[in-house]
C-alpha positions in Angstrom: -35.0 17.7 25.1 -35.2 21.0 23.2 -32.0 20.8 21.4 -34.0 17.7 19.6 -36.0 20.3 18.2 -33.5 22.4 16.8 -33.2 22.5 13.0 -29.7 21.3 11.6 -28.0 24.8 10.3 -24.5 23.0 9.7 -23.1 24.3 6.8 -21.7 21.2 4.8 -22.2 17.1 5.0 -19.2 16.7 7.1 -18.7 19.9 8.8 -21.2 19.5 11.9 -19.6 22.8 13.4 -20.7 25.5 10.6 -17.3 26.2 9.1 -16.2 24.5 6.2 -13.2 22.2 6.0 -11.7 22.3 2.6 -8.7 20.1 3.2 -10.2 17.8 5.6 -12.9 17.1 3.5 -10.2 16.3 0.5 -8.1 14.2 2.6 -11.8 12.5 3.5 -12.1 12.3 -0.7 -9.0 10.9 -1.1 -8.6 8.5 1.7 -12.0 6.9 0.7 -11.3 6.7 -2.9 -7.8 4.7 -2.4 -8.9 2.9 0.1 -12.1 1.4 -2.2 -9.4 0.8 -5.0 -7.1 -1.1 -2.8 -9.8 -3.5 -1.6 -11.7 -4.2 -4.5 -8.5 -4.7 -6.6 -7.5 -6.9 -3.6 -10.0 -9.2 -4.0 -10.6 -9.0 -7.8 -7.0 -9.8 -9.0 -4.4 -11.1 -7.4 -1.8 -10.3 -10.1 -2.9 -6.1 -9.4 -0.9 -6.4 -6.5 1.5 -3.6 -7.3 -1.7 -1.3 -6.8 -3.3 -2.9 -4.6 -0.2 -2.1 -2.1 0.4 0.9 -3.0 -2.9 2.4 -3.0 -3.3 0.6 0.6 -0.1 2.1 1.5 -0.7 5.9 0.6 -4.7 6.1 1.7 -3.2 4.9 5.1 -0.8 7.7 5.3 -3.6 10.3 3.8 -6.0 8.7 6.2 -3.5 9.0 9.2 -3.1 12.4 8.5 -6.4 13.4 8.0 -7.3 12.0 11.3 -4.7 14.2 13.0 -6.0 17.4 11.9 -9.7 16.4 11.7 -12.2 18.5 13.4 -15.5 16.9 13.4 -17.0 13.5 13.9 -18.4 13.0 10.8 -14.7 13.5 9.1 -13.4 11.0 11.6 -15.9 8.3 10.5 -15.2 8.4 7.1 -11.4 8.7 7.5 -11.5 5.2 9.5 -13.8 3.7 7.0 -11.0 4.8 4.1 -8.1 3.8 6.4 -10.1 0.4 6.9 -10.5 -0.4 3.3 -7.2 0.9 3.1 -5.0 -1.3 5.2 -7.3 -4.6 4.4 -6.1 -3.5 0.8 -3.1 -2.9 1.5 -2.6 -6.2 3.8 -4.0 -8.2 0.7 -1.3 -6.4 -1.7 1.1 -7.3 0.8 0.4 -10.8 0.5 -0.1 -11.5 -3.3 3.6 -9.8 -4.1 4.1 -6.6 -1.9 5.4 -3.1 -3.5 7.8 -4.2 -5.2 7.3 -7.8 -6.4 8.3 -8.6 -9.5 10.3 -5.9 -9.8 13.5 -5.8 -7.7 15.1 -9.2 -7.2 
């Protein structure tokens, strides 16, 4: 049990092995950001569905590629949290109208 006794000397929030992560943590950022958009415009308005499914649909690709090149566990966690949000979003936008409803026909 010693290493319970060890102070935390990681460098940053999500960086758990010292060394920072600049575009992991902006993918993290970004993925969580579009992925709270899409779900609470989701559920607010269905008539936002334009942005609902397209926010969904790009903070599931950011949030797919930010798992591929993530390093630490920490990143990992928020990245499916974001991609969650995301695709429940993005599902919803789906439903109301999709990408393009409304405007191709």
């Amino acid at each position: 049990m010693a290493q319970a006794m060890r102070p935390n000397t990681a460098g940053g929030l999500f960086a758990t092995d010292g060394k920072p992560h600049p575009l992991q943590d902006t993918l993290l950022a970004v993925t969580l950001v579009l992925g709270l958009t899409s779900f609470v415009v989701a559920l607010v308005d269905d008539d936002l569905h334009l942005l609902s499914s397209w926010a969904g649909l790009v903070g599931i690709l950011t949030g797919a590629y930010g798992q591929w090149i993530s390093e630490t566990t920490r990143e990992r966690f928020g990245l499916i949290l974001g991609l969650g949000a995301s695709a429940v979003g993005f599902f919803l936008g789906m439903a109301h109208g999709g990408l393009f409803g409304g405007l191709i026909d």
